[in-house]
C-alpha positions, 0 to 999 in steps of 0.5 A: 447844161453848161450853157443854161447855166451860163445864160442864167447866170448872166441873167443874174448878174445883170439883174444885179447890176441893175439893182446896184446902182444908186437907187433913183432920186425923187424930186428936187426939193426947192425952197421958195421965200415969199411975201406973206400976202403974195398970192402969185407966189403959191401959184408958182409953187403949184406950177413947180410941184406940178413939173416934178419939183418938191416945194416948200414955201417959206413966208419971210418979211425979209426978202430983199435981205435974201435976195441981197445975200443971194446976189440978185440985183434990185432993179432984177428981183422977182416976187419971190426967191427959190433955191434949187440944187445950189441955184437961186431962181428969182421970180417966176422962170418958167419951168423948162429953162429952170430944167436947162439950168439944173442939166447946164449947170453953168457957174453962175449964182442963178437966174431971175426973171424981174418983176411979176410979168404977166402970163408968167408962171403962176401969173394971170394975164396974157403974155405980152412978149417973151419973158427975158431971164438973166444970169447972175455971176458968181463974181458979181458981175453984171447979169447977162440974159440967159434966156428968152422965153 
């Protein structure tokens, strides 16, 4: 008897444990400032919200002050600008190295893809080489590339 008594209350204590964590996160909420005539930029945000992400779009006509407040050079802006977890994600990264980020967590400001390339996430077109995603230092540094893609 003493036994079952045991293994039940094991059972229970472990049942317990299980359930005294932190209750699981949802998705990441991101959100993303675009042009409001950019049609590419929706696209991205399906594509985003289709990999787990929580979305919000969010039309500005002041991009480039964003942009310049994030610390995303000119010549490396993107179409749009996305903030995820104390990350900027400029123009249209592709979702696994936006995850490599989120899990590295290095101590940079963020990453960017320049320009609106095609075959990118959200973007027509076929892909014409790999995708180069830089990094942006938090001391204002030059950028280094991140990623290839």
């Amino acid at each position: 008897m003493r036994r079952i008594l045991l293994v039940v209350a094991l059972m229970f204590a472990g049942i317990a444990a299980a359930y005294a964590g932190d209750p699981p996160k949802g998705p990441l909420k991101a959100m993303l400032y675009k042009n409001p005539q950019c049609g590419c930029c929706e696209g991205y945000a399906e594509y985003m919200r289709g990999n787990g992400f929580d979305v919000t779009v969010k039309p500005t006509n002041d991009l480039e002050t964003i942009n310049r407040k994030a610390g995303v050079p000119e010549k490396l802006e993107g179409c749009h600008a996305m903030f995820i977890d104390g990350y900027v994600i400029d123009g249209h990264v592709p979702v696994n190295v936006v995850r490599r980020l989120l899990s590295e967590r290095p101590p940079i400001k963020g990453i960017t893809l320049p320009g609106m390339p095609a075959g990118s996430p959200g973007m027509g077109g076929a892909k014409s080489g790999p995708f180069v995603v830089y990094a942006l230092p938090k001391d204002g540094g030059a950028p280094t590339i991140y990623a290839k893609e």
